[in-house]
C-alpha positions as CSV (number, residue, x, y, z in Angstrom):
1,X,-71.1,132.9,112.9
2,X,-69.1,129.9,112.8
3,X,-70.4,126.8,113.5
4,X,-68.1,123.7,114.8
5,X,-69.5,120.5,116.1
6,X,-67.2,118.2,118.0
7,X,-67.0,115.0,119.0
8,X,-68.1,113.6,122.2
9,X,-65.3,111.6,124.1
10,X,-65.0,109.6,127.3
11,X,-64.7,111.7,130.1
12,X,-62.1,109.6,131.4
13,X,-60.2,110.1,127.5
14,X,-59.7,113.9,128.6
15,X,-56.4,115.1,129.6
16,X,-56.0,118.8,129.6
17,X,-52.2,120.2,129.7
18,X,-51.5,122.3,132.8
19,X,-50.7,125.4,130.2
20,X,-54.5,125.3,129.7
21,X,-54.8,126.3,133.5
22,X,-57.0,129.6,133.3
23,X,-59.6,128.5,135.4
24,X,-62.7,130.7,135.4
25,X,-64.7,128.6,138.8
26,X,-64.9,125.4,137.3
27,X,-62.2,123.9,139.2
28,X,-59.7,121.6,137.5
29,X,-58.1,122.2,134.1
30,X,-60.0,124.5,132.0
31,X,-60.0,127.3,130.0
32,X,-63.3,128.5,131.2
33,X,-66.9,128.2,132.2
34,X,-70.6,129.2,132.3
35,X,-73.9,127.8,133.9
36,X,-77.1,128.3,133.9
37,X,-80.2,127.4,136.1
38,X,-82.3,124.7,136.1
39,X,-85.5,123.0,137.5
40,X,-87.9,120.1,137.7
41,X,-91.5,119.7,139.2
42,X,-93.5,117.0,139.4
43,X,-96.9,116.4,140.8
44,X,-98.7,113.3,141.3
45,X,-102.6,113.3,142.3
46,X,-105.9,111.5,142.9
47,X,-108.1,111.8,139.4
48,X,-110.4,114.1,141.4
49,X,-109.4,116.7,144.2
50,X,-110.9,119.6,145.6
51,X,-111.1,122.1,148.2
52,X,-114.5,123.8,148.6
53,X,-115.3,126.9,151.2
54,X,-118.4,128.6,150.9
55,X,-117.1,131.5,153.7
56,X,-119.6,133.0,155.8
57,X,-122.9,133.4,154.2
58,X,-124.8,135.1,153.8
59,X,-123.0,137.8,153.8
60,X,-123.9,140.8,156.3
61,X,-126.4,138.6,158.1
62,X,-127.1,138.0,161.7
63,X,-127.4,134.0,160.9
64,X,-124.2,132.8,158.9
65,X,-123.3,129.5,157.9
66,X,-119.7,128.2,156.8
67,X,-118.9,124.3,154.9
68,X,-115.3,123.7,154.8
69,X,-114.9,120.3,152.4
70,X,-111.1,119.3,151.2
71,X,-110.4,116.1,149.5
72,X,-106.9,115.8,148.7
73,X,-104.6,113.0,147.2
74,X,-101.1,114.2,145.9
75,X,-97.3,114.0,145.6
76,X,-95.3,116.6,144.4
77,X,-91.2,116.9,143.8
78,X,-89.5,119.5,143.0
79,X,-85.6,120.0,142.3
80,X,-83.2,122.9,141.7
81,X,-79.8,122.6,140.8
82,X,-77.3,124.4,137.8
83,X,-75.8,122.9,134.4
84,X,-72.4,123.4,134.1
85,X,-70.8,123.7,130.9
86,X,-66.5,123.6,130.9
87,X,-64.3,123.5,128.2
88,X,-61.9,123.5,126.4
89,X,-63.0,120.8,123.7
90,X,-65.5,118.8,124.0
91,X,-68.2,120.9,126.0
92,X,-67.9,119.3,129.4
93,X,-71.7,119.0,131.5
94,X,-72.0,118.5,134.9
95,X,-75.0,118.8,136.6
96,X,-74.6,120.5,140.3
97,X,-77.2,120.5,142.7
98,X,-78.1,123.5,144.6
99,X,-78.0,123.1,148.4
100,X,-81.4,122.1,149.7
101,X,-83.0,122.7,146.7
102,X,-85.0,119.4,146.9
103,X,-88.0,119.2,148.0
104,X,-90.7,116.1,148.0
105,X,-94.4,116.3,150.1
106,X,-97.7,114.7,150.4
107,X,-101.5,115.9,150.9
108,X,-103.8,112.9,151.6
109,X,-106.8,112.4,153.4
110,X,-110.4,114.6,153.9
111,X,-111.4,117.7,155.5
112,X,-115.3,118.4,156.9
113,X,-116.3,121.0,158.8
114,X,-119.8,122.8,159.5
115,X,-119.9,126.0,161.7
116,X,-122.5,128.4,162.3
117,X,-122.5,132.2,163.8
118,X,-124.9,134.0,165.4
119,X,-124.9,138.4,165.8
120,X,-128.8,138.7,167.0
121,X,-130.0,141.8,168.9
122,X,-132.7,140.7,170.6
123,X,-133.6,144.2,172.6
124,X,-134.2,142.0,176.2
125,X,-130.5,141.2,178.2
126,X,-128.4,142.5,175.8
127,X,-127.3,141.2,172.0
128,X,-126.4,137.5,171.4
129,X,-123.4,136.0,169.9
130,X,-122.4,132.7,169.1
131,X,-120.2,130.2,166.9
132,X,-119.3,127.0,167.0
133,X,-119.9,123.5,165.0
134,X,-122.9,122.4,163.8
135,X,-124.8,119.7,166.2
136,X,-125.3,116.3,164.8
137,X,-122.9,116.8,161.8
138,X,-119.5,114.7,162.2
139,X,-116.9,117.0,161.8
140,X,-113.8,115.0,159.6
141,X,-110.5,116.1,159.6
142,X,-108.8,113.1,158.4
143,X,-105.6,114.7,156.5
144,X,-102.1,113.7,156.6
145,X,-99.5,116.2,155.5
146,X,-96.1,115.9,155.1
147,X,-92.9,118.0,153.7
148,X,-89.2,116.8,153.7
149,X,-86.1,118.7,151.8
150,X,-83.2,116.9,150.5
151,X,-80.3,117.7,148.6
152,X,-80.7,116.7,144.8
153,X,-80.1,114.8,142.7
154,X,-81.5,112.3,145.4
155,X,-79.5,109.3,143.6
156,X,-80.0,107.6,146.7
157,X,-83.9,107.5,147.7
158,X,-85.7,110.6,149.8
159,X,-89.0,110.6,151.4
160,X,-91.3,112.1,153.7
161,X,-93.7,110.6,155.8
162,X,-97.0,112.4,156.9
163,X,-99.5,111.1,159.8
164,X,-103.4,112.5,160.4
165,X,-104.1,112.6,164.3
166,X,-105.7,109.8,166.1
167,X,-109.8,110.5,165.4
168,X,-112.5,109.0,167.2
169,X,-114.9,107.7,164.2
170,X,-117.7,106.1,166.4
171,X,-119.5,104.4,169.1
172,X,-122.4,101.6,168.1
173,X,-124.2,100.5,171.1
174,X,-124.5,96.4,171.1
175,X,-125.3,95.9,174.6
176,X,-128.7,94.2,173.7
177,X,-126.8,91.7,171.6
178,X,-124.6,90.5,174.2
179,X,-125.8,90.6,177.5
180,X,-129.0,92.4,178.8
181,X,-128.4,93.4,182.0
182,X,-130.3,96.3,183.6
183,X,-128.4,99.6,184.1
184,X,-125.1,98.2,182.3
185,X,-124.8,99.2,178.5
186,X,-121.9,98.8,175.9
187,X,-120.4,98.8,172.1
188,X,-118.0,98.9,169.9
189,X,-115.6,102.0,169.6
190,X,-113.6,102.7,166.6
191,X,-110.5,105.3,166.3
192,X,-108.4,105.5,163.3
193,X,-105.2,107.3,161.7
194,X,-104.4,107.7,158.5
195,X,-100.8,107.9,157.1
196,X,-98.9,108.1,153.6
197,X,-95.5,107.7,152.8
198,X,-93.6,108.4,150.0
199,X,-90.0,107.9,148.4
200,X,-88.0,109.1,144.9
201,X,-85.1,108.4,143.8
202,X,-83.2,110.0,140.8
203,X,-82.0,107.6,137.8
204,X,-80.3,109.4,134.9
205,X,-80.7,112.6,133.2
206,X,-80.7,112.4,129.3
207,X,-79.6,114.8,126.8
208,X,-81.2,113.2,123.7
209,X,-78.6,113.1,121.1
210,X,-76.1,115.9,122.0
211,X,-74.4,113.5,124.9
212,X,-74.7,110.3,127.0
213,X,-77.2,109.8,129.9
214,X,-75.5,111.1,133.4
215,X,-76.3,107.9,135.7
216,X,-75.5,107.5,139.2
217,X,-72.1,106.7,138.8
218,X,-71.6,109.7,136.0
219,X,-72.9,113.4,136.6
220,X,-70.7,114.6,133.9
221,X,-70.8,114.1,130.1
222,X,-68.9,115.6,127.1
223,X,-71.4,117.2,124.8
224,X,-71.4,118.4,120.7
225,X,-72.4,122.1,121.1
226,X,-72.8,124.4,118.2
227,X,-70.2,127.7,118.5
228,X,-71.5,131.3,119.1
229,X,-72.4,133.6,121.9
230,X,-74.6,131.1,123.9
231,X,-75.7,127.0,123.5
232,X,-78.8,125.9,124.5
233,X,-79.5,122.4,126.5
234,X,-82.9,120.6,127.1
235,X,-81.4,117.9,129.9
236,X,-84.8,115.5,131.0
237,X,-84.6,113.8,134.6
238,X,-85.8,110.5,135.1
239,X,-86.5,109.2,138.3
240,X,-88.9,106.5,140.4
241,X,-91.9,107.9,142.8
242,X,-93.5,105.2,144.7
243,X,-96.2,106.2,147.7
244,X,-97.8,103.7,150.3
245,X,-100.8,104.7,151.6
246,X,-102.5,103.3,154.7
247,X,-104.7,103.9,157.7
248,X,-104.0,102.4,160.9
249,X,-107.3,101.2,162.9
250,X,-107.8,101.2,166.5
251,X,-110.7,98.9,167.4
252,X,-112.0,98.6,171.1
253,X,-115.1,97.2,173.3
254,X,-116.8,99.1,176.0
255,X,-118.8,99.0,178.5
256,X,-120.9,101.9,181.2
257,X,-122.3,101.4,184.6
258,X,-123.4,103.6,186.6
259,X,-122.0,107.0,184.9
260,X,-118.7,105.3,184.2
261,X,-116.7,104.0,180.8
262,X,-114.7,101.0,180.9
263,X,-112.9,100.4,177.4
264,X,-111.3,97.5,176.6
265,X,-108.7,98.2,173.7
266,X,-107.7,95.2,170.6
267,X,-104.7,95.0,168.5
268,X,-104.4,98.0,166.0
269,X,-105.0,97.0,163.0
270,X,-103.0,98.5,159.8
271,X,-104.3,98.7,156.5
272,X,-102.3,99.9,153.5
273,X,-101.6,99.7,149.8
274,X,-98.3,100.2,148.2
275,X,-95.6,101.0,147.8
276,X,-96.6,102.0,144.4
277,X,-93.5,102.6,142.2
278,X,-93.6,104.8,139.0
279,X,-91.2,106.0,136.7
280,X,-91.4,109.6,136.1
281,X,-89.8,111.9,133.4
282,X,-89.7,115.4,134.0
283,X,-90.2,118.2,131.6
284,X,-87.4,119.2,129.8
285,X,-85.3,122.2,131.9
286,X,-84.1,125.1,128.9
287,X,-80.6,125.7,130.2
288,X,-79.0,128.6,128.2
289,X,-75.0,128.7,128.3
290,X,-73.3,132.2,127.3
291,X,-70.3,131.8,126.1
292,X,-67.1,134.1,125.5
293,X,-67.0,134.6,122.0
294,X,-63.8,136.9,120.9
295,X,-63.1,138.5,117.4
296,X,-59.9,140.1,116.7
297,X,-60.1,143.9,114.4
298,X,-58.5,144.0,112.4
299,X,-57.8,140.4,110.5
300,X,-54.2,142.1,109.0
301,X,-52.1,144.9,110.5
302,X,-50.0,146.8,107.9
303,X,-46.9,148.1,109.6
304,X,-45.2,149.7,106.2
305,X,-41.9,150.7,105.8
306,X,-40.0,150.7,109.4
307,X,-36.0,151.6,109.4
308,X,-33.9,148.8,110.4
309,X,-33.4,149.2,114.2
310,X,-36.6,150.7,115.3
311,X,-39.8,149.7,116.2
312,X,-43.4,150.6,115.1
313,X,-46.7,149.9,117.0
314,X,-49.8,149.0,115.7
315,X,-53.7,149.0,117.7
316,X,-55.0,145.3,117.6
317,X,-59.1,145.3,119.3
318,X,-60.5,142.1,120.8
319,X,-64.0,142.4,120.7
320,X,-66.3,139.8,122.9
321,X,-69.8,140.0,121.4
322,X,-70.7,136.6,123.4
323,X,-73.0,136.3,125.9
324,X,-70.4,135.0,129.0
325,X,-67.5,136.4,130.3
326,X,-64.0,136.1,127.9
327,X,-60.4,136.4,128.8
328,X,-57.4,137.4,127.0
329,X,-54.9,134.4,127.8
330,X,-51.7,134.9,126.0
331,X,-50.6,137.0,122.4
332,X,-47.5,135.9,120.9
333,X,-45.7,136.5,117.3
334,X,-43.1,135.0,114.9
335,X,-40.1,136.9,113.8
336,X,-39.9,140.5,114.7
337,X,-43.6,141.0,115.6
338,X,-44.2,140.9,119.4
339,X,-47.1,142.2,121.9
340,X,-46.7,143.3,125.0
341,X,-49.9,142.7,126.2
342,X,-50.5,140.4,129.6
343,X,-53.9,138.5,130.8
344,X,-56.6,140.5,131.1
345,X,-60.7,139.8,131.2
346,X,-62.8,140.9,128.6
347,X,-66.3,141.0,130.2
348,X,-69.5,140.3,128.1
349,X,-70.4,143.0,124.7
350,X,-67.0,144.7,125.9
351,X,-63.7,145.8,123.7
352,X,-59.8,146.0,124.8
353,X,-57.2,147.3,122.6
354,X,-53.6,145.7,122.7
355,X,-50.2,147.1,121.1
356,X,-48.7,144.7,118.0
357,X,-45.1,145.6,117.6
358,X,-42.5,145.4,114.6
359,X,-38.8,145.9,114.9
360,X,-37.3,144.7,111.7
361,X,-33.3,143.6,111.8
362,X,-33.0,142.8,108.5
363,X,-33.9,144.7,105.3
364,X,-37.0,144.0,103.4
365,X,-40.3,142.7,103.3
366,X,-41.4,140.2,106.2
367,X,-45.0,138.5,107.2
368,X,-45.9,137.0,109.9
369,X,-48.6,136.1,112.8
370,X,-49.7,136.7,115.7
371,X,-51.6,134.5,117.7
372,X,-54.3,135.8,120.6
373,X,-55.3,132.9,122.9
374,X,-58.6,133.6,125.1
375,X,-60.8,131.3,126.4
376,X,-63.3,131.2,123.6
377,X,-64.3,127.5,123.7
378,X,-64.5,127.3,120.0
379,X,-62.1,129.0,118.7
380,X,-59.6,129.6,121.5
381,X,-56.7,130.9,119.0
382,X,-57.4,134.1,116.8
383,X,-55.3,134.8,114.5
384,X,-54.3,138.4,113.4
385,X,-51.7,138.4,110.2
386,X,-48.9,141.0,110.2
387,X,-46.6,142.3,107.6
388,X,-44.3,145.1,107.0
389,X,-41.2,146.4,105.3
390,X,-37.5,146.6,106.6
391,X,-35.7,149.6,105.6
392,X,-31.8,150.6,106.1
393,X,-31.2,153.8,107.2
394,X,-29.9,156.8,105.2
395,X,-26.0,157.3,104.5
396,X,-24.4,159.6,107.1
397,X,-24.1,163.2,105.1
398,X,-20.3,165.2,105.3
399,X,-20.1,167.3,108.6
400,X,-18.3,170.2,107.1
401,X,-17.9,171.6,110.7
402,X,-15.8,169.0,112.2
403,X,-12.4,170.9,112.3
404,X,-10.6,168.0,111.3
405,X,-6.9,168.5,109.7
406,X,-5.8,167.9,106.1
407,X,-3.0,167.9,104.0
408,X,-2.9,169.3,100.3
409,X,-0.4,168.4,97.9
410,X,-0.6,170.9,95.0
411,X,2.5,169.7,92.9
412,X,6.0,170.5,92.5
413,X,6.3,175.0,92.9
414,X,8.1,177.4,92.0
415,X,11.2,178.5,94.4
416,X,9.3,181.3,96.0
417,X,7.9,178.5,98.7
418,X,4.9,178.4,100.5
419,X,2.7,176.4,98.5
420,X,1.1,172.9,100.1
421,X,3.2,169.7,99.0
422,X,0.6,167.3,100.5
423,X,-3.2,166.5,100.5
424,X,-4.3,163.7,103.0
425,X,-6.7,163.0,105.7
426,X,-9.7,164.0,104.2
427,X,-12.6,162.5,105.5
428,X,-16.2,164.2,106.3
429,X,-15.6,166.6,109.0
430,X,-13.5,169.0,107.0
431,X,-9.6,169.1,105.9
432,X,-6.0,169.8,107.3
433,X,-3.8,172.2,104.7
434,X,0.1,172.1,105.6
435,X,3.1,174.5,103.7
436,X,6.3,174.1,104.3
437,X,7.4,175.4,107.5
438,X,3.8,175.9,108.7
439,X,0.4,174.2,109.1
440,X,-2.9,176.1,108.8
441,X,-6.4,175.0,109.1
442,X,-8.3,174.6,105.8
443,X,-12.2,175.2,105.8
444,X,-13.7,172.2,106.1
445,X,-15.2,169.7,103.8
446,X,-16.1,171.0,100.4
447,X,-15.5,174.1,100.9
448,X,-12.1,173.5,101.9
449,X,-11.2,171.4,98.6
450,X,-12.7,174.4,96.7
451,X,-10.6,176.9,98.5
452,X,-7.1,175.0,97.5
453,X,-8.2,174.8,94.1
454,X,-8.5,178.2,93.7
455,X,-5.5,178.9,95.8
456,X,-3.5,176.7,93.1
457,X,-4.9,178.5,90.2
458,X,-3.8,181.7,91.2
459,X,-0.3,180.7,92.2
460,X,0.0,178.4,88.7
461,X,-0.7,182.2,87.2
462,X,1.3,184.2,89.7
463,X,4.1,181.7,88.7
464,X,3.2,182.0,84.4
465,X,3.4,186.0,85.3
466,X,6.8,185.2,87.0
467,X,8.3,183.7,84.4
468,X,7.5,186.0,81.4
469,X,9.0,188.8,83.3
470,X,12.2,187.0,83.7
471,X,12.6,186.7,79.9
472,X,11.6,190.3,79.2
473,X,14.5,191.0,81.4
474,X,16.9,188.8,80.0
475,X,19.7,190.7,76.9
């Protein structure tokens, strides 16, 4: 398999000619096109999380017991899109991003719960069951979650924002430190919410040496590619994650008398760290591109020997034995080879035959070439050589049938008459024999000239005969 390495050029540098026009979905001025998926995950967590459920235990008995402890701390992104590889030279890359296939979320905070169930048959009023929390142990469900989409490459920043609810953390009594006042009583309440917020933003995706970065401004390089039935691309994204994390404290005084609460609430107070930026780098994505690759059988067409004025036709087989879909663009000749042959597609690992022609209009040997343009992108011109050999056609033979007239001219005669004076008008459909005072068909062709000649003999003898009888008779 061939391999050809090109140059990468400024995409601004590329000027395709509108001939070049057999777009296959890649919009503008290309020969052709293939893609491939790719995709990019990213998670970023605390050094230690867990989540820890023991279920009911033990199992099948009338006293069960259930701990629920979570302690979560992480970011994740995740982005989908395609590369797109157009051509002709150099292998133009875009990346395209599928439609909300971005995704960014958070998990902070802590989970903990205590429950107990009861299935007792006590044999006196009947069987007793119960579930519900565990007195005296706080139950903690301080967890913010969050999940936003967004449409990649998320060149300008995306985030998602997730909020715990508003959790009463506790009541200490300080009554006897303030005022001491029978029947009155009072403390210090304390609610909190915690939240998290987090942003990323792509920067550039990076081909190693094959091509230049794609930046914000550029999602579209010209890359070196190796020829054959597919190419193979690693692209890495880069990008920034940053994260704040806070919690937002509700502080408040209160005081009872008398069965009644009276709560006197102070300035939230927010506490937060961030926003901590990070440049990530993703794993590489393995985009595989198939490509048309087309082979022409055979490499010379033989037409022989071919009588001037007629044609011969020859099978030519375009073969694609690449891995994306081909099409036959154009075949053309020099001379007197020619192809009928119009656009067609040649699908992947499929054959199509086209017809070579040769109509010769001059005598002897000629060679020539026909080209077959597809939309192979690195060899988009096969070329198939053609030969063969002009011929003139046989001499027209006598048609001794023709009926056509002649005149014979057998010589000076004798004074009996009757023999031809003239022979004229032969040609190849046969003879006109004349005597004076009459004209009579001869036989045509050769025939006709072997007839008189025997007629001539016999009257040259008749004539000898003639005259020897005279001088017999003479005194």
């Amino acid at each position: 398999m061939r391999a050809l390495v090109f140059s990468a050029l400024l995409l601004s540098s590329v000027m395709l000619p509108a001939a070049a026009s057999a777009q296959t979905g890649c919009g503008g001025d290309y020969l052709g096109c293939t893609s491939a998926p790719i995709r990019y995950q990213h998670r970023e967590g605390l050094p230690v999380e867990f989540n820890f459920d023991t279920g009911w235990v033990p199992s099948g008995s009338p006293v069960q017991v259930r701990i629920e402890t979570v302690l979560a701390g992480n970011t994740q992104v995740s982005l989908e899109g395609s590369l797109v590889g157009a051509w002709p030279e150099p292998m133009s890359l875009t990346v395209e991003p599928t439609e909300g296939g971005g995704r960014i979320s958070v998990d902070y905070g802590i989970v903990f719960r205590a429950r107990a169930r009861l299935a007792l048959d006590v044999g006196v009023g009947g069987p007793i069951r119960w579930e519900g929390n565990l007195p005296y142990l706080p139950m903690i469900d301080f967890r913010a979650m969050s999940a936003n989409a967004f449409e990649p490459w998320a060149w300008s920043r995306a985030s998602t924002q997730g909020r715990t609810m508003r959790q009463h953390i506790a009541d200490v009594p300080i009554t006897d430190a303030i005022v001491r006042i029978p029947g009155i009583s009072g403390g210090f309440s304390l609610d909190a919410m915690g939240e998290v917020e987090a942003g990323y933003r792509s920067t550039r995706f990076t081909f190693g040496g094959q091509a230049d970065p794609i930046t914000q401004g550029m999602r579209r390089v010209q890359a070196v590619f190796m020829a054959g039935s597919f190419v193979e691309y690693q692209p890495v994204l880069e990008g920034v994650l940053d994260y704040t994390v806070g919690v937002r404290l509700y502080p408040g005084l209160y005081v009872s008398l008398a069965g009644r609460r009276w709560t006197i609430g102070l300035p939230e107070i927010p506490v937060g760290v961030g926003p901590l930026p990070r440049t990530i780098r993703f794993d590489p994505a393995v985009a595989r591109l198939g490509l048309p690759d087309v082979v022409a059988e055979p490499a010379m067409v033989d037409f022989g020997e071919v009588t001037l004025g007629r044609s011969a036709e020859r099978d030519v087989t375009l073969r694609n034995v690449g891995e994306g879909d081909g099409r036959l663009l154009t075949i053309a000749g020099d001379g007197p080879f020619s192809s009928p042959a119009s656009s067609r597609p040649l699908p992947v690992r499929s054959r199509s035959v086209v017809v070579v022609t040769f109509t010769p209009v001059r005598p002897g040997p000629v060679e020539g070439t026909m080209v077959v343009t597809t939309n192979d992108p690195d060899n988009p011109r096969v070329r198939v050589a053609v030969r063969g050999f002009g011929v003139e056609p046989p001499p027209e033979m006598l048609d001794a049938g023709s009926g056509v007239p002649v005149e014979v001219d057998a010589g000076e005669v004798a004074d009996d008459g009757g023999v031809p004076s003239t022979l004229t008008g032969v040609d190849d459909g046969g003879c006109g024999c004349s005597v004076p005072g009459q004209t009579r068909k001869a036989p045509g062709g050769m025939a006709a000239l072997l007839g008189i000649g025997v007629w001539g003999a016999a009257r040259r003898s008749r004539r000898g005969a003639s005259k020897r009888r005279k001088t017999e008779e003479s005194p």
